[in-house]
PDB file of N, H, CA, C and O in Angstrom:
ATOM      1  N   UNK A   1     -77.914 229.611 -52.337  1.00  0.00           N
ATOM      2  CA  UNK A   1     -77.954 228.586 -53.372  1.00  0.00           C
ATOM      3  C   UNK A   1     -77.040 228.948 -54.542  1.00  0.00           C
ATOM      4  O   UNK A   1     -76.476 228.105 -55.241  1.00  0.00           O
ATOM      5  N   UNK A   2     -76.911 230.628 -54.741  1.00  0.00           N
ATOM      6  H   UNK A   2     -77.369 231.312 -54.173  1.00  0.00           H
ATOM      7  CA  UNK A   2     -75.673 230.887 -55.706  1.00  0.00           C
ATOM      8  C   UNK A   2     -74.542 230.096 -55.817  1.00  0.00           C
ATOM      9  O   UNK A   2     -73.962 229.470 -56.703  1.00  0.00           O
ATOM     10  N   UNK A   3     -74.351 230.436 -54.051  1.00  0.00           N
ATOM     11  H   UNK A   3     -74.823 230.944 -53.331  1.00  0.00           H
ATOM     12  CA  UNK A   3     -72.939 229.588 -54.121  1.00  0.00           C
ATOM     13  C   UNK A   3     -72.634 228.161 -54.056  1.00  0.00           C
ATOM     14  O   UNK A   3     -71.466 227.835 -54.270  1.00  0.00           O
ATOM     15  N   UNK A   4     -73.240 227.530 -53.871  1.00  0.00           N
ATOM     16  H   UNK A   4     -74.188 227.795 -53.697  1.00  0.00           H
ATOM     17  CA  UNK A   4     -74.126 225.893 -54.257  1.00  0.00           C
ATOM     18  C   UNK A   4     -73.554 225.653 -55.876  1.00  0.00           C
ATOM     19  O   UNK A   4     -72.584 224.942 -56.138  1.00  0.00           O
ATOM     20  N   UNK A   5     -74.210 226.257 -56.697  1.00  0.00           N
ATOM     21  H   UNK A   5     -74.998 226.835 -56.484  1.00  0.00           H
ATOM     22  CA  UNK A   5     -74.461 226.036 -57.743  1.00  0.00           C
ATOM     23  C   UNK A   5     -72.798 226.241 -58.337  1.00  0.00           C
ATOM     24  O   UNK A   5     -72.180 225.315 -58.863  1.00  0.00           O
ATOM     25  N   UNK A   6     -72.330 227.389 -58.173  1.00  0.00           N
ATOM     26  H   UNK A   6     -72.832 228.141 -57.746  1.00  0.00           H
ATOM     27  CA  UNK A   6     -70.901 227.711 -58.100  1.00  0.00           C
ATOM     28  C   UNK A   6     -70.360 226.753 -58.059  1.00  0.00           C
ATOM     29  O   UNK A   6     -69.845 226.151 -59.002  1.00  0.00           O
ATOM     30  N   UNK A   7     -70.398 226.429 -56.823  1.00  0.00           N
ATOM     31  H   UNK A   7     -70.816 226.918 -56.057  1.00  0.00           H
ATOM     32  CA  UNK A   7     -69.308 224.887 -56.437  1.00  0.00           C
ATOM     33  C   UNK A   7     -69.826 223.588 -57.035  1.00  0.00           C
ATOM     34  O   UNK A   7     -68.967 222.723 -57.204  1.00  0.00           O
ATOM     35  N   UNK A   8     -70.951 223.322 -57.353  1.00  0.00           N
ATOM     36  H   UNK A   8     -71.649 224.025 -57.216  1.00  0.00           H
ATOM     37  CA  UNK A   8     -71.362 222.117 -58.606  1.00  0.00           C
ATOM     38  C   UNK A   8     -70.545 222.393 -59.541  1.00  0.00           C
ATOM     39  O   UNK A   8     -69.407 221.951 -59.701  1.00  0.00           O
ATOM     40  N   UNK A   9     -70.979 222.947 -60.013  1.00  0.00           N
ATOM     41  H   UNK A   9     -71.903 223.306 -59.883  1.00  0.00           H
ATOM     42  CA  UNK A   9     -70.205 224.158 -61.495  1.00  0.00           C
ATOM     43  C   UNK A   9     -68.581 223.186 -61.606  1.00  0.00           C
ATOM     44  O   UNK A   9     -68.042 222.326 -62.303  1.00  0.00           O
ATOM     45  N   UNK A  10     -68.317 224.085 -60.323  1.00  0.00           N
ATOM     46  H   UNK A  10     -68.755 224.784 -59.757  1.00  0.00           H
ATOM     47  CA  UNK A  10     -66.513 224.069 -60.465  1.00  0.00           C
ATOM     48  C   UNK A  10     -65.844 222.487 -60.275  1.00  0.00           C
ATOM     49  O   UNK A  10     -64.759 222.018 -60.619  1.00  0.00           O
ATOM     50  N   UNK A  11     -66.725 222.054 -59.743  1.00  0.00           N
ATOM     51  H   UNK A  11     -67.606 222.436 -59.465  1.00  0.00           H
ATOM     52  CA  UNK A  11     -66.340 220.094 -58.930  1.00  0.00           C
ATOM     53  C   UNK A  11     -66.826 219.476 -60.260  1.00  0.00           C
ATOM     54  O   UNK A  11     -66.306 218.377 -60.453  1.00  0.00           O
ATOM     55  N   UNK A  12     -67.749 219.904 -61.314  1.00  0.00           N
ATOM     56  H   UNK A  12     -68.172 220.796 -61.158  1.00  0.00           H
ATOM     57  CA  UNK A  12     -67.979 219.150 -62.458  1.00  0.00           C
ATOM     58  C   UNK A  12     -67.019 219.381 -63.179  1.00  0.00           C
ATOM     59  O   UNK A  12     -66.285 218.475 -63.573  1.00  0.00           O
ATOM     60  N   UNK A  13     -66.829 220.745 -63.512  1.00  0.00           N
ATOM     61  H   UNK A  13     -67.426 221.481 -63.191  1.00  0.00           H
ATOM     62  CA  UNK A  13     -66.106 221.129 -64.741  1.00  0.00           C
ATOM     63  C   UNK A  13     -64.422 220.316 -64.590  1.00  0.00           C
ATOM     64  O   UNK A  13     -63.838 219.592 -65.396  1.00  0.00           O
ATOM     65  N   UNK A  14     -64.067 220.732 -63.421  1.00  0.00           N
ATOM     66  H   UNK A  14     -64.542 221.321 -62.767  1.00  0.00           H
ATOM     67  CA  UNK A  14     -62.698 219.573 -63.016  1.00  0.00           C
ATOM     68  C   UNK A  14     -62.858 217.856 -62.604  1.00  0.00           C
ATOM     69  O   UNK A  14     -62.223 217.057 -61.917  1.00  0.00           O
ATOM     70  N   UNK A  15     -63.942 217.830 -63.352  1.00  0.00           N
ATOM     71  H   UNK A  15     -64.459 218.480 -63.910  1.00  0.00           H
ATOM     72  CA  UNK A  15     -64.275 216.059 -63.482  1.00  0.00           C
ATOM     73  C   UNK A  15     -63.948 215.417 -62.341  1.00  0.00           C
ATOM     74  O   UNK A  15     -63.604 214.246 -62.499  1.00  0.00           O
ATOM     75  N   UNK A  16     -63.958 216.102 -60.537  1.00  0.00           N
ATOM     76  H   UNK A  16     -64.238 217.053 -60.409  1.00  0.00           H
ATOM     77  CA  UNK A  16     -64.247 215.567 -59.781  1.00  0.00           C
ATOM     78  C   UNK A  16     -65.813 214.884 -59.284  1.00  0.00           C
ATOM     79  O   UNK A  16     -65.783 214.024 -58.404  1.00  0.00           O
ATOM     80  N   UNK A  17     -67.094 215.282 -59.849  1.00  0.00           N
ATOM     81  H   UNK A  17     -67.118 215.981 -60.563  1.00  0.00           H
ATOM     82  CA  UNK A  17     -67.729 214.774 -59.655  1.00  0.00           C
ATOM     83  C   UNK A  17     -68.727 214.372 -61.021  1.00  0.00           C
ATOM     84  O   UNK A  17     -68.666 215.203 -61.928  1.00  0.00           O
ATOM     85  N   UNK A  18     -69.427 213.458 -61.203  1.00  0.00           N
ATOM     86  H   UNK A  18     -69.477 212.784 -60.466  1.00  0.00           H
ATOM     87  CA  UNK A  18     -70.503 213.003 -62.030  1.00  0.00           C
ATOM     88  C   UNK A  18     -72.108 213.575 -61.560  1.00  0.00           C
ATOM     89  O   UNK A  18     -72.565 212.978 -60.584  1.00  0.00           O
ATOM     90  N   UNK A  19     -72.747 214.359 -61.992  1.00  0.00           N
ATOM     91  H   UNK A  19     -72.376 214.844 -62.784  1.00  0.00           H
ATOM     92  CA  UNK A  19     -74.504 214.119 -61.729  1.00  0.00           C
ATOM     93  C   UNK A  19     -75.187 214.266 -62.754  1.00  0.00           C
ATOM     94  O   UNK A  19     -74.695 214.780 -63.758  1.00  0.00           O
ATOM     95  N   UNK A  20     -76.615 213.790 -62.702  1.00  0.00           N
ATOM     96  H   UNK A  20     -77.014 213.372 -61.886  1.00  0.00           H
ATOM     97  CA  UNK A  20     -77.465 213.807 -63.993  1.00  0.00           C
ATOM     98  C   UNK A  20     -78.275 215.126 -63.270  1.00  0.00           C
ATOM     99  O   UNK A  20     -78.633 216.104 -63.927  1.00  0.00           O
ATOM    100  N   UNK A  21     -78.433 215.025 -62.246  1.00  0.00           N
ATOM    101  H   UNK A  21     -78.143 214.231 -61.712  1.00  0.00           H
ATOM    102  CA  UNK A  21     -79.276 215.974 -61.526  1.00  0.00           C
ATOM    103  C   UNK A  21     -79.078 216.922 -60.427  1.00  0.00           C
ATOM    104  O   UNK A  21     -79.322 216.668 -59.248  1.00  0.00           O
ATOM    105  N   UNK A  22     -78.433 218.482 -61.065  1.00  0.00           N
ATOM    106  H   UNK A  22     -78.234 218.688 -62.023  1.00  0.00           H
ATOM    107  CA  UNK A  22     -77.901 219.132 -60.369  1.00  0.00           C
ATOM    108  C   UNK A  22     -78.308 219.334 -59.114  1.00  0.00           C
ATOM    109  O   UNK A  22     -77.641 219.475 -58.088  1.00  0.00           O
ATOM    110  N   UNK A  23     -79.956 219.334 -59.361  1.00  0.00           N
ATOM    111  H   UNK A  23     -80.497 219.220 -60.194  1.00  0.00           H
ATOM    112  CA  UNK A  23     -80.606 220.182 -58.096  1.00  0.00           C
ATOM    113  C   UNK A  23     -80.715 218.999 -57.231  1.00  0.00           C
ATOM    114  O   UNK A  23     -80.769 219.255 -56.028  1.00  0.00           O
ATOM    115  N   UNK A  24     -80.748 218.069 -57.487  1.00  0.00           N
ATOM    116  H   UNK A  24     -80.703 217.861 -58.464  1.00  0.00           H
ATOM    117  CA  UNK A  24     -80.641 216.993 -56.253  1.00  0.00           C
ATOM    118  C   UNK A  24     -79.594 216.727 -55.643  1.00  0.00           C
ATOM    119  O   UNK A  24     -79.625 216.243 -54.512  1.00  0.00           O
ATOM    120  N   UNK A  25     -78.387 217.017 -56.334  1.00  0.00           N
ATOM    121  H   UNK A  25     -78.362 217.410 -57.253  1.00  0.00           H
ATOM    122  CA  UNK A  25     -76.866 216.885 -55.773  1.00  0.00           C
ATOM    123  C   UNK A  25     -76.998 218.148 -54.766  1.00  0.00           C
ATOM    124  O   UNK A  25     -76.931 217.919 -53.558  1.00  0.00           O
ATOM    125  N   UNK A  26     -77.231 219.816 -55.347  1.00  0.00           N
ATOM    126  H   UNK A  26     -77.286 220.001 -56.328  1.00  0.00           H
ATOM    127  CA  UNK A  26     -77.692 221.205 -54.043  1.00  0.00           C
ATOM    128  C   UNK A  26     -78.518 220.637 -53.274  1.00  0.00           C
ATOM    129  O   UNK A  26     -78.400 221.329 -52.263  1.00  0.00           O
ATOM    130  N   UNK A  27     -79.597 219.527 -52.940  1.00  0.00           N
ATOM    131  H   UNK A  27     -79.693 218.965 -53.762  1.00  0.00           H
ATOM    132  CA  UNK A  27     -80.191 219.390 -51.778  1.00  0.00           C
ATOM    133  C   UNK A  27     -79.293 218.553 -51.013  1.00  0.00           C
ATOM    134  O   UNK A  27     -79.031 218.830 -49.843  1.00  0.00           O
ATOM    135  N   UNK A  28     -78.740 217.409 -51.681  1.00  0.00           N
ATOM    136  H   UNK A  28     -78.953 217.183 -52.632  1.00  0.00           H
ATOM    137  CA  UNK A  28     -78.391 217.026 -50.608  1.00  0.00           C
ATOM    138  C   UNK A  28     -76.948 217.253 -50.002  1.00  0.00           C
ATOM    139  O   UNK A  28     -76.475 216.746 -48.985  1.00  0.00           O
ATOM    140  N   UNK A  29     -76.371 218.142 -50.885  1.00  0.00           N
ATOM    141  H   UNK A  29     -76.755 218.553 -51.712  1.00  0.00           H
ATOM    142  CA  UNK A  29     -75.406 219.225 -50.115  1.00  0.00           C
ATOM    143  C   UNK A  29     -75.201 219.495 -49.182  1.00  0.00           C
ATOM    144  O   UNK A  29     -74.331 219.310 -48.331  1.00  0.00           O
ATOM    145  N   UNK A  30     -76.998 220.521 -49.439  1.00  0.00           N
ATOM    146  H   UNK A  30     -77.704 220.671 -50.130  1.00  0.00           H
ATOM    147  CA  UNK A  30     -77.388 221.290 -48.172  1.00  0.00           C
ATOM    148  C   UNK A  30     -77.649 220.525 -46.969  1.00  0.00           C
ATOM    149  O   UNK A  30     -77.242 220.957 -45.890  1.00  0.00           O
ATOM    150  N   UNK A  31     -78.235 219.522 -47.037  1.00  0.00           N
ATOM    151  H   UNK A  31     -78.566 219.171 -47.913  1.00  0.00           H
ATOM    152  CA  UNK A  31     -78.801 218.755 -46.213  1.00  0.00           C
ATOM    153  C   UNK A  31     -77.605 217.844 -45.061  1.00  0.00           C
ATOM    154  O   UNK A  31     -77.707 217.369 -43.930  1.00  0.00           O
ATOM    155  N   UNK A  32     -76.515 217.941 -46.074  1.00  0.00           N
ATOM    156  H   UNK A  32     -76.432 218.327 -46.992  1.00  0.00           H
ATOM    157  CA  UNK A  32     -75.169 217.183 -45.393  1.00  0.00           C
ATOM    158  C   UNK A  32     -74.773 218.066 -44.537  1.00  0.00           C
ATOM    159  O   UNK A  32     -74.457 217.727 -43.396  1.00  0.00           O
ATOM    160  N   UNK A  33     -74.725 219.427 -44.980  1.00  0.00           N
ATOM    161  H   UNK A  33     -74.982 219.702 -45.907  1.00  0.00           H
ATOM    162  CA  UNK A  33     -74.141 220.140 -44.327  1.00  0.00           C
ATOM    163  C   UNK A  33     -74.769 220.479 -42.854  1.00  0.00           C
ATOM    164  O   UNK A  33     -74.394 220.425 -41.683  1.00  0.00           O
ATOM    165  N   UNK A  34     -76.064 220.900 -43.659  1.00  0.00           N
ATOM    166  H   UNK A  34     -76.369 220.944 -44.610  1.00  0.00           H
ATOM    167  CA  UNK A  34     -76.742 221.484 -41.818  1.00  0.00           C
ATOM    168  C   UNK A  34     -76.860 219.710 -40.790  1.00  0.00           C
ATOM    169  O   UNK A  34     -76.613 219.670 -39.584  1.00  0.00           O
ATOM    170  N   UNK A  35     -77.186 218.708 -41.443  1.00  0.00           N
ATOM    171  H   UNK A  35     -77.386 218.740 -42.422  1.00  0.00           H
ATOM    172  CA  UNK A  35     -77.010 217.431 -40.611  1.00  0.00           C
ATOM    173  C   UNK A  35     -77.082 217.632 -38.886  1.00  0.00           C
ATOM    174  O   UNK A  35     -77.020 218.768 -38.415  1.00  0.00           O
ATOM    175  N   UNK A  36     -77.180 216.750 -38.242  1.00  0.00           N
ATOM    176  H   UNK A  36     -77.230 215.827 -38.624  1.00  0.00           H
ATOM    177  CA  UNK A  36     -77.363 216.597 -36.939  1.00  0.00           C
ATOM    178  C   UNK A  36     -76.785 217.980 -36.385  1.00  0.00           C
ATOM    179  O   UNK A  36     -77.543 218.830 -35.918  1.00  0.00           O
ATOM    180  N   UNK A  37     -75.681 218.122 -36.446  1.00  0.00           N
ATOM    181  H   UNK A  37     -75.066 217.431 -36.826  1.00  0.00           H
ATOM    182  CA  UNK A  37     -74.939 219.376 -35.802  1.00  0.00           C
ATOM    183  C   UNK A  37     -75.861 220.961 -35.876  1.00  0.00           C
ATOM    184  O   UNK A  37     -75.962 221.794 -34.975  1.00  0.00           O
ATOM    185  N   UNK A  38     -76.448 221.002 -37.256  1.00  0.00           N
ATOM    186  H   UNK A  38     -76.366 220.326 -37.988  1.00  0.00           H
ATOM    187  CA  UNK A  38     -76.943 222.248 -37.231  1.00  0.00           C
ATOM    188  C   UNK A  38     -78.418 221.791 -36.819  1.00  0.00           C
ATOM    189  O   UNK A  38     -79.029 222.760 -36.368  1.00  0.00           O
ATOM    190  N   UNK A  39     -79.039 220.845 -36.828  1.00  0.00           N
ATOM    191  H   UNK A  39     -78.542 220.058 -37.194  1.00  0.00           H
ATOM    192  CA  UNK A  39     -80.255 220.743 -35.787  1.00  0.00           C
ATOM    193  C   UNK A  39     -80.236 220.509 -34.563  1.00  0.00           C
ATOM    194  O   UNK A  39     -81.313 220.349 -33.987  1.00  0.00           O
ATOM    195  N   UNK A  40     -79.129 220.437 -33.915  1.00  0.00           N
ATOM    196  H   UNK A  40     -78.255 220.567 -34.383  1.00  0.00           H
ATOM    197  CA  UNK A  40     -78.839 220.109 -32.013  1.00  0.00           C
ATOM    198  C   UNK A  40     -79.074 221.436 -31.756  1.00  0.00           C
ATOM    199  O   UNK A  40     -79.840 221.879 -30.900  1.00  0.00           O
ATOM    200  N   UNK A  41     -77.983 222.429 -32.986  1.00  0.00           N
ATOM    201  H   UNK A  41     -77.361 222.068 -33.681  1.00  0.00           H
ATOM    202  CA  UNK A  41     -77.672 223.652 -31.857  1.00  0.00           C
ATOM    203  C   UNK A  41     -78.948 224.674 -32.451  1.00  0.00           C
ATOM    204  O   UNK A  41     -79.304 225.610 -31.734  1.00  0.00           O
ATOM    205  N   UNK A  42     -79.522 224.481 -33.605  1.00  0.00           N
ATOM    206  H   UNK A  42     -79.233 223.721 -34.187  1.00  0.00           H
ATOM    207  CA  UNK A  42     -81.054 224.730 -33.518  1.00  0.00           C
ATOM    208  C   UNK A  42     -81.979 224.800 -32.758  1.00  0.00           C
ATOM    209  O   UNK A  42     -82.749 225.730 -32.518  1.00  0.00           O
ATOM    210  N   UNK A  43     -81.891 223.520 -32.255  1.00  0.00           N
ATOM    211  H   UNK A  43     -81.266 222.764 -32.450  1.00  0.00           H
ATOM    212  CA  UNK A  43     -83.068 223.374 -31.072  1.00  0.00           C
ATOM    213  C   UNK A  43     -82.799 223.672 -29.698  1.00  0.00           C
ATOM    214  O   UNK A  43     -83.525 223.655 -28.704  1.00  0.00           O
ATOM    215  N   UNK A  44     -81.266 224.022 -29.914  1.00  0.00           N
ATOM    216  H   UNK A  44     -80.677 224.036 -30.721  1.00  0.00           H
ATOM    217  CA  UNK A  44     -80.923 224.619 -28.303  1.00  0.00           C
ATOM    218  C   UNK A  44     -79.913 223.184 -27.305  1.00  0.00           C
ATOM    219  O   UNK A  44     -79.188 223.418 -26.339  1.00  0.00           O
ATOM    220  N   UNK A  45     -80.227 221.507 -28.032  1.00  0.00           N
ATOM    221  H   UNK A  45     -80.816 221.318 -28.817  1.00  0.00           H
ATOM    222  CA  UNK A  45     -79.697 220.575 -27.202  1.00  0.00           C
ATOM    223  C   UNK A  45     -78.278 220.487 -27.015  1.00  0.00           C
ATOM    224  O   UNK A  45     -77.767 219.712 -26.208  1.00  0.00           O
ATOM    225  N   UNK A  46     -77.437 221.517 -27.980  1.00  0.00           N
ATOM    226  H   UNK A  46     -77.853 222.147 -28.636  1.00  0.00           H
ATOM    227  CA  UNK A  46     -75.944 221.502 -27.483  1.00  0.00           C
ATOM    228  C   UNK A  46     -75.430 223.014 -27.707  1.00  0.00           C
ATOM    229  O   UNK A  46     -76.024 223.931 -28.274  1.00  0.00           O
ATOM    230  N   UNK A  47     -74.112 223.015 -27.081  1.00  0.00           N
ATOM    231  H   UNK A  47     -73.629 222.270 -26.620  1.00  0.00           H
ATOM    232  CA  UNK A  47     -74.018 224.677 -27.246  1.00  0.00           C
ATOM    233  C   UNK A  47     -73.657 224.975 -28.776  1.00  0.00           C
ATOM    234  O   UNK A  47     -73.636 224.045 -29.582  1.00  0.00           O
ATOM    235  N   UNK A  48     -73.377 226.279 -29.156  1.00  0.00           N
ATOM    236  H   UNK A  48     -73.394 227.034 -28.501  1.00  0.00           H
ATOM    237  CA  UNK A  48     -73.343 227.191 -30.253  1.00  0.00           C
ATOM    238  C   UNK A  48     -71.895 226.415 -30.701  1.00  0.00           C
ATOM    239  O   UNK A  48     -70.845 226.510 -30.066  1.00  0.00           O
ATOM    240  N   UNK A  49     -72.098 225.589 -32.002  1.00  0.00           N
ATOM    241  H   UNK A  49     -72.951 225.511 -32.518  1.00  0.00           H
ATOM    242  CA  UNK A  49     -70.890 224.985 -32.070  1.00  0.00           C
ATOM    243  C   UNK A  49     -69.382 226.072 -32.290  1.00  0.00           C
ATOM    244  O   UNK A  49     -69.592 227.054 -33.002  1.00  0.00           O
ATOM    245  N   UNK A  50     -68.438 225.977 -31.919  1.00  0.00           N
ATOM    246  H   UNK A  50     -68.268 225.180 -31.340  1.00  0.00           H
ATOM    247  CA  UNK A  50     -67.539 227.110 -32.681  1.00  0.00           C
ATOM    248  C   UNK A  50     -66.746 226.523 -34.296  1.00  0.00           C
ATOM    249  O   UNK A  50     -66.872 225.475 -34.928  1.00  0.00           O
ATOM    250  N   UNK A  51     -66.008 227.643 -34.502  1.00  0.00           N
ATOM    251  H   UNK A  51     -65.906 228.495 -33.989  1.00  0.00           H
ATOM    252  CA  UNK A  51     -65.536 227.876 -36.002  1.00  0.00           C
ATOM    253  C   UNK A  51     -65.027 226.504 -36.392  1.00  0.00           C
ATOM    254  O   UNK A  51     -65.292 225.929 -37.448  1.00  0.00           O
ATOM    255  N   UNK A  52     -64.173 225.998 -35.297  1.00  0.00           N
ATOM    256  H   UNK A  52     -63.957 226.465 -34.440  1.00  0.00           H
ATOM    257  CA  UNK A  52     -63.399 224.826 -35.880  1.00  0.00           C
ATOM    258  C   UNK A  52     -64.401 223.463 -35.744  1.00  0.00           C
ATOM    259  O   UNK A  52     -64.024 222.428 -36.294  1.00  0.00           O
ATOM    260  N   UNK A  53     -65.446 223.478 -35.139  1.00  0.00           N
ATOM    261  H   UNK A  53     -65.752 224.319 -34.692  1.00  0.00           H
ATOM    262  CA  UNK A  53     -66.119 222.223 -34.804  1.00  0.00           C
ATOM    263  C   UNK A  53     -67.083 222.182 -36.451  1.00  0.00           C
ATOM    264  O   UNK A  53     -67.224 221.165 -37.129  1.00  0.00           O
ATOM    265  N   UNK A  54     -67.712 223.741 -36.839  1.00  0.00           N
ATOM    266  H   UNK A  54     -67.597 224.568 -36.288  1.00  0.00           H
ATOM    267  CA  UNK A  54     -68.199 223.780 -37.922  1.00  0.00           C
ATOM    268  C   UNK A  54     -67.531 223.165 -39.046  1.00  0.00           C
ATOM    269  O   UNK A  54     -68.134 222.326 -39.717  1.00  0.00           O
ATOM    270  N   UNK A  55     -66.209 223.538 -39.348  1.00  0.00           N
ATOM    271  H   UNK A  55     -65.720 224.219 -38.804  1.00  0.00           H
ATOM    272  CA  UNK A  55     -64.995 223.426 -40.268  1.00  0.00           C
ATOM    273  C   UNK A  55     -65.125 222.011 -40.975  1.00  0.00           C
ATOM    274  O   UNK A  55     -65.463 221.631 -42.096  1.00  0.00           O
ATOM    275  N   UNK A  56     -64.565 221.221 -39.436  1.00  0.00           N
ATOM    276  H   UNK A  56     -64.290 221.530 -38.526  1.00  0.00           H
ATOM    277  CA  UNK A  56     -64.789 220.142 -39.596  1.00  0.00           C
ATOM    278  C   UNK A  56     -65.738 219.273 -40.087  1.00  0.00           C
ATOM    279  O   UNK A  56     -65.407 218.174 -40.531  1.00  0.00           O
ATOM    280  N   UNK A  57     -67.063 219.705 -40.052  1.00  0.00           N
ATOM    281  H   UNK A  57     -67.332 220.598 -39.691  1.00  0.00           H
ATOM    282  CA  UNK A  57     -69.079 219.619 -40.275  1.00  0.00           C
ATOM    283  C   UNK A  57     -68.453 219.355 -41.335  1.00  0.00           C
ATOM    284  O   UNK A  57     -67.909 218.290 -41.628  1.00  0.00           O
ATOM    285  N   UNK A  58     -68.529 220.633 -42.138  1.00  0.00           N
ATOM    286  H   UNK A  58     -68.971 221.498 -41.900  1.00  0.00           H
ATOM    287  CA  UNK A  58     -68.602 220.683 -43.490  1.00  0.00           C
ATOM    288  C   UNK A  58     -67.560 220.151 -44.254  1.00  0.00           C
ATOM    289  O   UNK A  58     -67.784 220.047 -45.460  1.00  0.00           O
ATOM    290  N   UNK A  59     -66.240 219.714 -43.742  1.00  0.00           N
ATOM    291  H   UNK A  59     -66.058 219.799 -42.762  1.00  0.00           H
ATOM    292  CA  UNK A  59     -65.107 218.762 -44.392  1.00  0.00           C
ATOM    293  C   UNK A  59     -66.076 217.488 -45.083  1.00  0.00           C
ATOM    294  O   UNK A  59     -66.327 217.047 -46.205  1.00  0.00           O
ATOM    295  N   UNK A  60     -66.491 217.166 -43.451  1.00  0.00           N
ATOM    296  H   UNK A  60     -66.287 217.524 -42.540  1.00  0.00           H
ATOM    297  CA  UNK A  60     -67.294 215.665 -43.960  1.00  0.00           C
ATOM    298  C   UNK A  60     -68.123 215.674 -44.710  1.00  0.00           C
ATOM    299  O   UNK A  60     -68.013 215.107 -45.797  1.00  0.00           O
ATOM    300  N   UNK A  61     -69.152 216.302 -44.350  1.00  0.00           N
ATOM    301  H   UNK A  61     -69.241 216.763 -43.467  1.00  0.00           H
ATOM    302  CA  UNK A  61     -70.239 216.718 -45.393  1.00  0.00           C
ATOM    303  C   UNK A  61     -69.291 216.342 -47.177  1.00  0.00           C
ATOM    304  O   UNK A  61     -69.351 215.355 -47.910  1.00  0.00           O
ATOM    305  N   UNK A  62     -68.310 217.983 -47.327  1.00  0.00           N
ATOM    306  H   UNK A  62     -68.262 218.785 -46.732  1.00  0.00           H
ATOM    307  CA  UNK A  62     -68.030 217.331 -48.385  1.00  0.00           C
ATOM    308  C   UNK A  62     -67.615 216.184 -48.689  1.00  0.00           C
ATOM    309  O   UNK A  62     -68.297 215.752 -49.619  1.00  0.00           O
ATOM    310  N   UNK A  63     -66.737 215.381 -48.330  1.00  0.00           N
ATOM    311  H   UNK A  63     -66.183 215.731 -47.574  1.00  0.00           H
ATOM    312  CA  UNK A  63     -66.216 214.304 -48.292  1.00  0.00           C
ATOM    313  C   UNK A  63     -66.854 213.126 -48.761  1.00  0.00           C
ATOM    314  O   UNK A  63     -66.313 212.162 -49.304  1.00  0.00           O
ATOM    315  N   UNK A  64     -68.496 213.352 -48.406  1.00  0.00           N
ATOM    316  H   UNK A  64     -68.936 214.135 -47.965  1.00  0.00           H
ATOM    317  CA  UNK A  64     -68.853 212.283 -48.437  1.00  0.00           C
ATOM    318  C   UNK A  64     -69.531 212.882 -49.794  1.00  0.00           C
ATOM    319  O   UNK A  64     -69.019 212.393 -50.801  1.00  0.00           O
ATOM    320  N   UNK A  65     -70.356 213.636 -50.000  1.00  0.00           N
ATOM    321  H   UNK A  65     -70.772 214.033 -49.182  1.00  0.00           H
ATOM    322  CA  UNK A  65     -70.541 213.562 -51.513  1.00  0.00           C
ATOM    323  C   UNK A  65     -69.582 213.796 -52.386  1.00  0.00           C
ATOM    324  O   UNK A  65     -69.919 213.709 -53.567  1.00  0.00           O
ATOM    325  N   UNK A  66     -68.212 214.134 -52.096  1.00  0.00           N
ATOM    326  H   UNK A  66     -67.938 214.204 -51.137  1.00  0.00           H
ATOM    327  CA  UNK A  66     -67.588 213.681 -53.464  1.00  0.00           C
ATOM    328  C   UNK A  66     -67.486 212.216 -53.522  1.00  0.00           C
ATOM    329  O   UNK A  66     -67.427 211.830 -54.690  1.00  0.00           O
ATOM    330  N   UNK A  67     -67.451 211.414 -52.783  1.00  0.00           N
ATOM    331  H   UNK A  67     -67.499 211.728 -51.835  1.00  0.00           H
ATOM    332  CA  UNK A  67     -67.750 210.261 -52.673  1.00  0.00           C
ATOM    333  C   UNK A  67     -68.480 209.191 -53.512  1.00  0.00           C
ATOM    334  O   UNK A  67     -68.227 208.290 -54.311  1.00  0.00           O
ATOM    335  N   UNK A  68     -69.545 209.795 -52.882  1.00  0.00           N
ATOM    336  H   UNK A  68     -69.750 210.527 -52.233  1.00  0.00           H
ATOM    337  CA  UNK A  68     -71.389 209.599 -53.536  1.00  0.00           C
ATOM    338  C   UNK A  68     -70.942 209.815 -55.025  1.00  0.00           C
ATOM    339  O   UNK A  68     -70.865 208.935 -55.883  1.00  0.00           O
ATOM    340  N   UNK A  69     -70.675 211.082 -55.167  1.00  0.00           N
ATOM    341  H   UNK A  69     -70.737 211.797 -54.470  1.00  0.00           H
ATOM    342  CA  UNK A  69     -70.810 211.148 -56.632  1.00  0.00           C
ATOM    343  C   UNK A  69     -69.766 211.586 -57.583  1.00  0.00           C
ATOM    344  O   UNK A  69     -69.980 212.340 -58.531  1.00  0.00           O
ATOM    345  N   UNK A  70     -68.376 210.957 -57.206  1.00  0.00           N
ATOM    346  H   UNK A  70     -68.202 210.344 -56.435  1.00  0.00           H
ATOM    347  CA  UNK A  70     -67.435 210.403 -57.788  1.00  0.00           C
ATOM    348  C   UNK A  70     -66.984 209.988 -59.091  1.00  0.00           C
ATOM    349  O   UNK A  70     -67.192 208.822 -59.423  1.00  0.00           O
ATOM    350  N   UNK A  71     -66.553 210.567 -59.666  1.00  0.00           N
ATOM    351  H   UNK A  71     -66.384 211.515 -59.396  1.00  0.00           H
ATOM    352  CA  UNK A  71     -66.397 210.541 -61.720  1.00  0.00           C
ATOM    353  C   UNK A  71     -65.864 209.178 -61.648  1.00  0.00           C
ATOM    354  O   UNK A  71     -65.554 208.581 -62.679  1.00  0.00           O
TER     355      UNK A  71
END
């Protein structure tokens, strides 16, 4: 969550993003990130994703909350 907070930090301070509520912007971060992909290969229903399939996860993930919460 350090590093969560870090990267709020740094995406505010360069007026890429707007929030009233930090800790709800870190959940649903987190929540973008692990998304379908990190509960398939959780539960075992697809294989161990590799480096570049992750990469990509988390592009979107971000993508979409700078989005969401967009200055």
């Amino acid at each position: 969550m350090e590093r969560v907070r870090a990267i709020v930090a740094r995406l505010v301070k360069q007026g890429l993003i707007e929030i009233d509520d930090r800790a709800e912007f870190r959940h649903s971060f987190i929540g973008l990130l692990q998304g379908e992909l990190f509960t398939r290969a959780l539960l075992g229903t697809i294989p161990e994703p590799g480096r570049e399939e992750i990469d990509r996860h988390a592009r979107r993930a971000v993508t979409r909350l700078l989005r969401a919460y967009a200055a």
